[in-house]
C-alpha positions as CSV (number, residue, x, y, z in Angstrom):
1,X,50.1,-41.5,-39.4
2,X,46.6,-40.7,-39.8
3,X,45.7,-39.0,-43.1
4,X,43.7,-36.4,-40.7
5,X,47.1,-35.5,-39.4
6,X,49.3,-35.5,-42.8
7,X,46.5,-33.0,-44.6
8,X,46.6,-30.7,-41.4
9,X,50.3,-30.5,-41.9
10,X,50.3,-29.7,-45.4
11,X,47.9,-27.2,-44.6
12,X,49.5,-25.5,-42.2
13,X,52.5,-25.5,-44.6
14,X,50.5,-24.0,-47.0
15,X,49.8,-21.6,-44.5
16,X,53.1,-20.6,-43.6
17,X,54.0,-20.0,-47.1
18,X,51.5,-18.2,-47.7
19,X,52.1,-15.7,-44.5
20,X,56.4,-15.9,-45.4
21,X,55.2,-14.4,-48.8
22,X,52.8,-11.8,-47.5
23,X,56.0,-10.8,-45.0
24,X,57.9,-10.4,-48.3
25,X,55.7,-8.3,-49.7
26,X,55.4,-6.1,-46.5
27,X,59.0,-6.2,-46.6
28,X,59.2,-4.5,-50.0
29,X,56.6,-2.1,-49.3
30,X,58.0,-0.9,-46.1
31,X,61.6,-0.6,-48.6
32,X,59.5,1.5,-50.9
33,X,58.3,4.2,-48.5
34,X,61.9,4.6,-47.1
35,X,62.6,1.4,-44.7
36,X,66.1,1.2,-44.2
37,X,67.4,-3.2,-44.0
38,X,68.6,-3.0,-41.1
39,X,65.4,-1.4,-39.3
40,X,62.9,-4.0,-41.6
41,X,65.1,-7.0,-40.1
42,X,65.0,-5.3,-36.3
43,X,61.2,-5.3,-36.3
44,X,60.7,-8.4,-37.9
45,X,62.5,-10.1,-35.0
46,X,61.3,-7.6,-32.4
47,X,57.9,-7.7,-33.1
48,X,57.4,-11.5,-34.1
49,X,58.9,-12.5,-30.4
50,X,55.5,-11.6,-28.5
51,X,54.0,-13.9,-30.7
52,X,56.3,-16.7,-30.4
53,X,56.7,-16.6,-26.5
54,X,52.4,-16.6,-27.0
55,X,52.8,-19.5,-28.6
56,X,55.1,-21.7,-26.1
57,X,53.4,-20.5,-23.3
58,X,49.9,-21.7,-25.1
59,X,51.1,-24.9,-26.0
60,X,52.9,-25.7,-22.3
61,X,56.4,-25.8,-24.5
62,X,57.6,-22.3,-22.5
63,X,60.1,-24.4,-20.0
64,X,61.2,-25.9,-23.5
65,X,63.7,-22.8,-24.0
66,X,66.1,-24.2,-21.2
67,X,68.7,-25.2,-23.2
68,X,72.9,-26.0,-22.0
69,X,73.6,-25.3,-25.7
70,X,74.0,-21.4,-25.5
71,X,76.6,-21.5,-27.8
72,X,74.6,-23.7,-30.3
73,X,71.9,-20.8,-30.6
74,X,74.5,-18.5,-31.2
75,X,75.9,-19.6,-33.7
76,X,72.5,-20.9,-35.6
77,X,72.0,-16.8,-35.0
78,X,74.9,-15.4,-36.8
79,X,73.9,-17.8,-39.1
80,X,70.4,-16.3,-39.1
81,X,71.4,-12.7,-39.2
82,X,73.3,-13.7,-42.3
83,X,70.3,-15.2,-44.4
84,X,67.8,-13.1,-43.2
85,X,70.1,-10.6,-44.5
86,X,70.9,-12.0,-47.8
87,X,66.8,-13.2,-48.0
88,X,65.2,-9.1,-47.5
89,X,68.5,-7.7,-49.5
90,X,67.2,-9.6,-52.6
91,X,63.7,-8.3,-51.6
92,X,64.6,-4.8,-52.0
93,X,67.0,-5.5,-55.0
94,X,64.6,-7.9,-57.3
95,X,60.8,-8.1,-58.5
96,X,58.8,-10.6,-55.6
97,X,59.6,-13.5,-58.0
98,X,62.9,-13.8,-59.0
99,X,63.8,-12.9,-55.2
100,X,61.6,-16.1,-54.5
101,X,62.7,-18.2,-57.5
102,X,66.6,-17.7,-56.3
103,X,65.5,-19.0,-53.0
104,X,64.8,-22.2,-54.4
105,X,68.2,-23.0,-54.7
106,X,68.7,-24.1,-51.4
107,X,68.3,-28.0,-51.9
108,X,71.2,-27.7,-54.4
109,X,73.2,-26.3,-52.1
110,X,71.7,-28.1,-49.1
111,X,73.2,-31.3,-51.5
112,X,76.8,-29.8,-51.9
113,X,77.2,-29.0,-48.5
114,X,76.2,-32.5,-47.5
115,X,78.8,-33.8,-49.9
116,X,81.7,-31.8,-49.1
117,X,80.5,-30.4,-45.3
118,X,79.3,-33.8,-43.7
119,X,80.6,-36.3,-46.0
120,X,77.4,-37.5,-47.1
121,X,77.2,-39.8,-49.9
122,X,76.2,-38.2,-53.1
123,X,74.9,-40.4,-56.0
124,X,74.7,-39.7,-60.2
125,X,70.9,-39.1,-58.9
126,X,71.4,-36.3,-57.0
127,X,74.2,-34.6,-58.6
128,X,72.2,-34.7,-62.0
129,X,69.4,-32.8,-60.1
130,X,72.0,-30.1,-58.8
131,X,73.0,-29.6,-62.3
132,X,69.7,-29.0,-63.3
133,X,68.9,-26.5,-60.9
134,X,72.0,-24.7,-62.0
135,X,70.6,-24.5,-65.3
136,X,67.4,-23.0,-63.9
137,X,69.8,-20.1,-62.0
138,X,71.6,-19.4,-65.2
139,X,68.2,-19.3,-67.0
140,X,67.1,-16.8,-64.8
141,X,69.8,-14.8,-63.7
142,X,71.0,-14.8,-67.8
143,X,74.8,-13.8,-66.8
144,X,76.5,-11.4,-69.5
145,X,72.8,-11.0,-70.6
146,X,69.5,-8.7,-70.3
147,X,68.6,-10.9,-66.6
148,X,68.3,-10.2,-63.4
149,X,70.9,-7.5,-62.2
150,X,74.2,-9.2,-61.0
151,X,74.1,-7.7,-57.6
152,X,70.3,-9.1,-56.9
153,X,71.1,-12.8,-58.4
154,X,74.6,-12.8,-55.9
155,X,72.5,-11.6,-53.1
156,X,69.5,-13.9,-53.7
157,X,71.8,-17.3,-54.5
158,X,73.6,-15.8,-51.0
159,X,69.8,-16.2,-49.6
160,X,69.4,-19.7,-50.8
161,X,73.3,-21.0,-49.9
162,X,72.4,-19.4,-46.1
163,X,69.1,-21.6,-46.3
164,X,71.1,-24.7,-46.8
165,X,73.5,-24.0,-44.2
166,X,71.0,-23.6,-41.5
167,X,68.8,-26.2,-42.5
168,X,72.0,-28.0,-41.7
169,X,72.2,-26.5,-38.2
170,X,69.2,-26.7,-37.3
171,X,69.4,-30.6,-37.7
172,X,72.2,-30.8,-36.0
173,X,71.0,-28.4,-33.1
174,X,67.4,-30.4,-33.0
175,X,68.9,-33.6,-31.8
176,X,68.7,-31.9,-28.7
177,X,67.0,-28.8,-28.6
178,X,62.7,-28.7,-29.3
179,X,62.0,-26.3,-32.9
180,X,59.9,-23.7,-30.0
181,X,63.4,-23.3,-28.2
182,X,65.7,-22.6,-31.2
183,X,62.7,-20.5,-32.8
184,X,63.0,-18.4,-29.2
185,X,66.5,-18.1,-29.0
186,X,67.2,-16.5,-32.4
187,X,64.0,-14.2,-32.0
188,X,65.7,-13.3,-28.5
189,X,69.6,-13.2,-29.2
190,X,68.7,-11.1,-32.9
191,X,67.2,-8.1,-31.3
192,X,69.9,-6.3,-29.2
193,X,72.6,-6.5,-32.8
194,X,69.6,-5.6,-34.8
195,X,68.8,-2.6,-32.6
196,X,72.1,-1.3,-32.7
197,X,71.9,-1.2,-36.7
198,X,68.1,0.6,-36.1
199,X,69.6,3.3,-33.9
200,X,72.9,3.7,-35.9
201,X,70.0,4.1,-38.8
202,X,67.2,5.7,-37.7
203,X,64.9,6.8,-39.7
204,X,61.9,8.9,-39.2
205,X,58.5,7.5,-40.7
206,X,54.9,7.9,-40.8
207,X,52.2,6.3,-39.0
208,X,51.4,4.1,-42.0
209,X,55.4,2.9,-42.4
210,X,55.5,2.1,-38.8
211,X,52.0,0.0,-39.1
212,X,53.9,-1.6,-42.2
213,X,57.0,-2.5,-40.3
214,X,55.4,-4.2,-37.3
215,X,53.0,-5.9,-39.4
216,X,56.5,-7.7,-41.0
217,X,57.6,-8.8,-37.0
218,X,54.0,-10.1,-36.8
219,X,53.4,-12.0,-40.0
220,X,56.8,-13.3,-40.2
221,X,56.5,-14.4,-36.4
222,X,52.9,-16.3,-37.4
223,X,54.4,-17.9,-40.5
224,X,57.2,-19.3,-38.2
225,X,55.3,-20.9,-36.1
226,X,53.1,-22.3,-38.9
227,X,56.1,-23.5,-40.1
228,X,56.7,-25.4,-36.7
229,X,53.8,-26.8,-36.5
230,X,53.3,-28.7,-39.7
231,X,56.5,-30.9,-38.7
232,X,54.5,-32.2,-35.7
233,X,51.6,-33.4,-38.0
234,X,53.1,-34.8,-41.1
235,X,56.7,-35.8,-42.3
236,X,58.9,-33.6,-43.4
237,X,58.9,-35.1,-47.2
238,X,55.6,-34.5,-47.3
239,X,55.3,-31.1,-46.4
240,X,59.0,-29.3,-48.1
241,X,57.0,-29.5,-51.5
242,X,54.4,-27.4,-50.5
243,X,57.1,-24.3,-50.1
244,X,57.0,-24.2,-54.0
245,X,53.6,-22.5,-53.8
246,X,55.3,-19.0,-52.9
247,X,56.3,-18.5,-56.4
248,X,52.6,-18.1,-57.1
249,X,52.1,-15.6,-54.0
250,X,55.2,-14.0,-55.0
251,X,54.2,-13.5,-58.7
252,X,50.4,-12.2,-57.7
253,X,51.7,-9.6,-55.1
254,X,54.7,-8.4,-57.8
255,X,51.6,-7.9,-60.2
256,X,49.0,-6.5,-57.9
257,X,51.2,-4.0,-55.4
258,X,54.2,-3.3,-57.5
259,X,52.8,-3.9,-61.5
260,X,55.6,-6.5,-61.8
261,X,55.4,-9.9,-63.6
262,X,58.2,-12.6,-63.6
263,X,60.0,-12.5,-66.8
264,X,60.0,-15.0,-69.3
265,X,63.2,-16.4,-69.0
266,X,62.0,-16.8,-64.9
267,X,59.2,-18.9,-66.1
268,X,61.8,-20.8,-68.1
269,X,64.4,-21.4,-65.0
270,X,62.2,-22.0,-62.0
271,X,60.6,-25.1,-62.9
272,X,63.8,-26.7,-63.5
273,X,64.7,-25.2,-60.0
274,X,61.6,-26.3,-58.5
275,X,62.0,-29.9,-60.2
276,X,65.3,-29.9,-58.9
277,X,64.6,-29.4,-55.5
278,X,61.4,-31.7,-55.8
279,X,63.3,-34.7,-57.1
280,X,66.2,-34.2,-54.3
281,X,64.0,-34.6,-51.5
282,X,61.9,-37.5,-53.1
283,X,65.2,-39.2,-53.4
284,X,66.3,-38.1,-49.8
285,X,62.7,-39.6,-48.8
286,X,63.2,-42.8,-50.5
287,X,67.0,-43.7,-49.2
288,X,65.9,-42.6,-45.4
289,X,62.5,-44.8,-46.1
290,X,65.1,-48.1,-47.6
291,X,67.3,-47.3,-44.7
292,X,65.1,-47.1,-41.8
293,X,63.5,-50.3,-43.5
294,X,66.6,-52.2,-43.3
295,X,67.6,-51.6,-39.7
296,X,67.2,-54.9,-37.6
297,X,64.1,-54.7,-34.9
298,X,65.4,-54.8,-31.4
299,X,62.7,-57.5,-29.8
């Protein structure tokens, strides 16, 4: 792989981070000038699937979405529902940072489920790492402490378990459906249950909220896609480490929109979460590399 191609795909993972944690912010904003959840997640899916069939049909991917797994894309959508859930709950209940810190998580958990879910095996390597990330939550969410409010760390470490369990379906679901198609069919089968929970909600806003709340759908929908596409230029080992940069666009919009820094027991625990995470998939990189190394070539 050229190194043309591997720089393009860290970039455009660099990009989707950064757009992920503008969409946060939006997110909290919209919150602040009297967003309900369920209305913030119904536009982020509403107005984000313009811009994804845009994309498909740019790309020539549009017949992609044909797919004879319905049931597959239902079930990755519950799935969805759940997460995206969990992931703008600990938006409006924490600072920018700590929501983003929690979120960091997900390898750890992405390790356990692998264990105990699929059976994977799990060396002294890998479970040391999950026990240091678990230092980093306790760091940060500083239980029977001054932390992070208990509702907000159960929400956020809910965001992070939710990330691990779709990252699980979503490998199981690519074997045979294209990233454009699954992106589709949760944009697609989320709306009509998210509308419900808009109308059962509905709030009146001003011109400036409503501006706010598509600009969530459209941002989120962009960052998506740039997500997408940075698979098709580099590996996926190369690229996962880049994700760690929202803690920085996390921390500068907490300090310029809402006058919020990360505390200091955050700058304490999210290294060890981010070291965590980063040492899991180098070691996930380096057993796929040894394996695929010792398969026999067919002539």
């Amino acid at each position: 792989m050229s190194t043309d191609r591997i720089l393009t795909g860290i970039g455009l993972r660099l990009l989707a981070v950064a757009l992920l944690g503008t969409m946060a912010a939006l997110v909290k904003l919209a919150e602040a000038r009297g967003a309900a959840l369920g209305e913030t997640m119904f536009f982020r899916q509403l107005c984000a699937l313009p811009i994804v069939l845009g994309w498909l049909t740019a790309t020539g991917n549009l017949k992609s979405v044909r797919t004879k797994r319905f049931s597959a894309h239902l079930g990755r959508t519950a799935a969805g529902l759940l997460g995206m859930t969990a992931t703008f709950g600990s938006i409006h209940l924490l600072p920018l940072a700590e929501a983003t810190s929690f979120q960091f998580a997900a390898p750890i958990f992405a390790t356990l489920l692998g264990a105990l879910w699929l059976r994977e095996p799990t060396g002294v390597h890998r479970w040391s790492a999950v026990l240091m990330g678990f230092a980093g939550i306790l760091i940060i969410a500083q239980p029977g402490g001054h932390g992070v409010p208990l509702t907000g760390a159960a929400v956020g470490l809910a965001a992070a378990f939710m990330i691990a369990v779709i990252s699980i379906l979503l490998r199981q679901i690519g074997r045979t459906e294209s990233a454009g198609a699954t992106v589709f069919w949760f944009s697609l089968l989320s709306v009509p249950p998210l509308g419900v929970a808009w109308l059962l909600d509905f709030r009146a806003h001003d011109a400036a909220t409503w501006a706010l709340l598509a600009a969530v759908g459209a941002v989120g929908g962009a960052g998506q896609i740039a997500l997408t596409a940075a698979l098709r230029h580099a590996p996926v080992s190369v690229v996962v480490p880049m994700d760690y940069s929202a803690l920085i666009w996390a921390t500068l919009f907490g300090w310029l929109l809402f006058d919020q820094l990360p505390s200091d027991t955050t700058w304490i625990g999210a290294p060890l979460l981010i070291g965590s995470g980063l040492y899991i998939a180098l070691r996930e990189h380096r057993l796929r590399k040894a394996a695929s190394a010792a398969k026999p070539l067919i002539p």
